[in-house]
C-alpha positions as CSV (number, residue, x, y, z in Angstrom):
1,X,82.7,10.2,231.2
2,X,85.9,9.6,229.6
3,X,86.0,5.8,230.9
4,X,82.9,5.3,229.2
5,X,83.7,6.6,226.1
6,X,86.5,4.4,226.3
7,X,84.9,1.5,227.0
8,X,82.5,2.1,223.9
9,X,85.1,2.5,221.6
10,X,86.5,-0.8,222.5
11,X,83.4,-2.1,222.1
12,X,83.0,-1.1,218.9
13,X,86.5,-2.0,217.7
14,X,85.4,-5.7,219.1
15,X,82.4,-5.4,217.1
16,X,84.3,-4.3,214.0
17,X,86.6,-7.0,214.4
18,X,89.7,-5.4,215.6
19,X,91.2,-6.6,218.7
20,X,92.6,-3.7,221.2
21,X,96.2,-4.2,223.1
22,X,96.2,-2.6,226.6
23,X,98.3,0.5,225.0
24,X,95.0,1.0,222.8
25,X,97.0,0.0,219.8
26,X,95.7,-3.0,217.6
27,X,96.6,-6.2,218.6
28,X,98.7,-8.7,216.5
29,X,96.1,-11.1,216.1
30,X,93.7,-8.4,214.9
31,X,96.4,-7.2,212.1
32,X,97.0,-10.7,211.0
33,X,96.4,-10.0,206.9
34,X,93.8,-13.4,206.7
35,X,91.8,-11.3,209.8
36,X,92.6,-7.7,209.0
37,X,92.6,-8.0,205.0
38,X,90.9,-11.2,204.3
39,X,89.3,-9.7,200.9
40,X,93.3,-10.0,199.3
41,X,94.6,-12.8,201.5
42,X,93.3,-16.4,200.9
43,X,94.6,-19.4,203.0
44,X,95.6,-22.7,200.7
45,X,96.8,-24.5,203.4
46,X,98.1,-24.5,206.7
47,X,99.2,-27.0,209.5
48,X,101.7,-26.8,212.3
49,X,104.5,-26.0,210.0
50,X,103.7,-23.8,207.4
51,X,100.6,-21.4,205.8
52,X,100.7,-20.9,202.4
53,X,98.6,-17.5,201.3
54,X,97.3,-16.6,198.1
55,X,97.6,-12.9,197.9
56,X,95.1,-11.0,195.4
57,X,95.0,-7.6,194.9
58,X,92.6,-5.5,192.3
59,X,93.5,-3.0,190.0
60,X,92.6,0.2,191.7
61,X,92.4,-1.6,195.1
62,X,93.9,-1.0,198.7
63,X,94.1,-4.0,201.1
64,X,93.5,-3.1,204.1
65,X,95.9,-2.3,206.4
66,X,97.7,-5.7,208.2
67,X,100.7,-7.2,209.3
68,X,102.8,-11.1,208.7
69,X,104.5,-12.0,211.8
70,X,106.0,-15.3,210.2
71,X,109.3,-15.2,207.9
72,X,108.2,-16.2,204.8
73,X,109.3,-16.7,201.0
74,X,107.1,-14.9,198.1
75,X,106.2,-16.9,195.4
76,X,105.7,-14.5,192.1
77,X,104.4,-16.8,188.8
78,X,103.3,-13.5,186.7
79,X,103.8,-10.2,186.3
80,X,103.6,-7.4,188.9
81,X,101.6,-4.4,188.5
82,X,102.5,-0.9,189.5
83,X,102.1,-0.8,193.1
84,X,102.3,2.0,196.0
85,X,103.2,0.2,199.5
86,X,102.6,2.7,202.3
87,X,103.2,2.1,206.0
88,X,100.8,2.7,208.8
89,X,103.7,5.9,209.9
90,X,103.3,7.5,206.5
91,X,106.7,5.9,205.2
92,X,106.3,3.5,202.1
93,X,107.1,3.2,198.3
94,X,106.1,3.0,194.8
95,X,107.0,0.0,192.4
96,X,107.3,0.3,188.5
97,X,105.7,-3.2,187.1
98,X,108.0,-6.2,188.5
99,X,108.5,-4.4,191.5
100,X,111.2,-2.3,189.9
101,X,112.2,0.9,191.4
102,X,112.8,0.1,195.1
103,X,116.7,0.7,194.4
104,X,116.0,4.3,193.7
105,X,113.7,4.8,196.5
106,X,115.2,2.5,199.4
107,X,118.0,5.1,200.9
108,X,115.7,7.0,203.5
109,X,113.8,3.8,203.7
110,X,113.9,2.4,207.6
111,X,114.5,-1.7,206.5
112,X,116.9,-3.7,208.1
113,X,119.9,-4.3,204.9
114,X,119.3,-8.0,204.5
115,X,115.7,-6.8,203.4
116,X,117.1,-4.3,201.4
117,X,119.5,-6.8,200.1
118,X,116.5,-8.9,198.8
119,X,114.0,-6.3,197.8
120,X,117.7,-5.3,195.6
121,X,117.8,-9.1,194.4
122,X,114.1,-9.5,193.5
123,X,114.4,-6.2,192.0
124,X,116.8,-7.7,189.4
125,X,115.7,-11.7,189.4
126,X,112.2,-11.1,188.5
127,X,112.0,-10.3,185.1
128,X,114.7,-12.5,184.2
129,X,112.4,-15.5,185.7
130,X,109.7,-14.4,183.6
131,X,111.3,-13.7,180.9
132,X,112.6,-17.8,181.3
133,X,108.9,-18.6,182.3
134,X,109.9,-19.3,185.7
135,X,108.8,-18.3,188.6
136,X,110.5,-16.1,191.4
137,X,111.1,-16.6,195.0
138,X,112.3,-14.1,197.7
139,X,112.7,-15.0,201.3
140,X,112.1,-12.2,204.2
141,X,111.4,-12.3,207.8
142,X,108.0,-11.1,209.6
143,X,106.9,-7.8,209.5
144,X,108.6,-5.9,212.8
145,X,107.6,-2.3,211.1
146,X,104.3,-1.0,211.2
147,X,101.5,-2.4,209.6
148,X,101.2,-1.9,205.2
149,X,98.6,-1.8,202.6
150,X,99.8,-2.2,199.1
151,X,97.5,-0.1,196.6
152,X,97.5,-1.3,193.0
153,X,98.0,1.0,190.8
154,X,98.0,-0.6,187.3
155,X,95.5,-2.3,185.0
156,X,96.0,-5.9,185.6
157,X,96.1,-7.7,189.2
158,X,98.4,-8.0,191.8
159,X,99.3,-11.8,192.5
160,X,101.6,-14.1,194.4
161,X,101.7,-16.7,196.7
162,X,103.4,-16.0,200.6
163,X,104.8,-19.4,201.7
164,X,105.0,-18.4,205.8
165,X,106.9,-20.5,208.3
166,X,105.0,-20.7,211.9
167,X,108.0,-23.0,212.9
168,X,111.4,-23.3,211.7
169,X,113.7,-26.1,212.3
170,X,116.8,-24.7,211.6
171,X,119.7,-26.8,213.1
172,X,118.2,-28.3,216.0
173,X,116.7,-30.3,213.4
174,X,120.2,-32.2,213.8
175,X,119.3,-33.3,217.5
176,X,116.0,-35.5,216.0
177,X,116.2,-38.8,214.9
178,X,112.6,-38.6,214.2
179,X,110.2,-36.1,212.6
């Protein structure tokens, strides 16, 4: 009995569109944020190389929960509304508008420091570039935590572009003589 009501819940999760690992957990493909949150994640272009993601989120809204396993620079051209990222273990954090507040709330936080180091430097860059008119950029690696859902909690929309790297060159790029 219990085989087959495990073998119908894996249907159903196949049905639904979420892809089970062997350990019952969802598979990486499945969490993918174009698969898992498509509503907020929009694909502008994509090759070998690179995907560049338009990423939309409501006031009031809450993606659904997903994953980026590709290192990848935001792109932020306007403000950022007040926003509540929360982890699929219950950890996460709130943002003040232009992501502000992470310093205050990143001791207990379970980052690695060079994304602590950035979250710190977007923290401060961000409404400087605005203020300028420019936009701001912030490089971080793939998602290695659990998967997140970010919850907007202002009036306006959450929006930025994710530049994502499927392949980096780094420096064997020195051994080519052609690309």
């Amino acid at each position: 009995m219990k085989v087959r009501m495990a073998q119908l819940l894996i249907a159903a999760a196949l049905v639904a569109g979420v892809g089970l690992s062997a350990q019952g957990k969802p598979s990486a493909a499945s969490m993918d944020a174009l698969v898992a949150a498509p509503r907020n994640h929009k694909v502008l272009y994509e090759d070998d190389h690179v995907r560049i993601i338009e990423v939309t989120v409501q006031p009031g809204e809450t993606e659904n929960l997903h994953s980026h396993h590709y290192p990848s620079v935001f792109i932020y051209d306007a403000a950022q509304p007040k926003m509540r990222n929360h982890f699929a273990d219950g950890t996460g954090w709130d943002y003040t508008r232009n992501l502000g507040g992470f310093s205050q709330q990143s001791g207990g936080l379970h980052l690695p420091p060079r994304a602590k180091a950035a979250m710190a430097r977007r923290e401060a860059d961000l409404p400087a570039a605005l203020e300028a008119g420019w936009p701001a950029a912030m490089a971080m690696g793939p998602d290695t935590g659990p998967p997140h859902q970010v919850t907007n909690l202002d009036t306006f929309p959450h929006h930025f572009y994710r530049f994502e790297f499927k392949r980096i060159e780094g420096t064997s790029i020195m051994k080519r003589t052609v690309y």
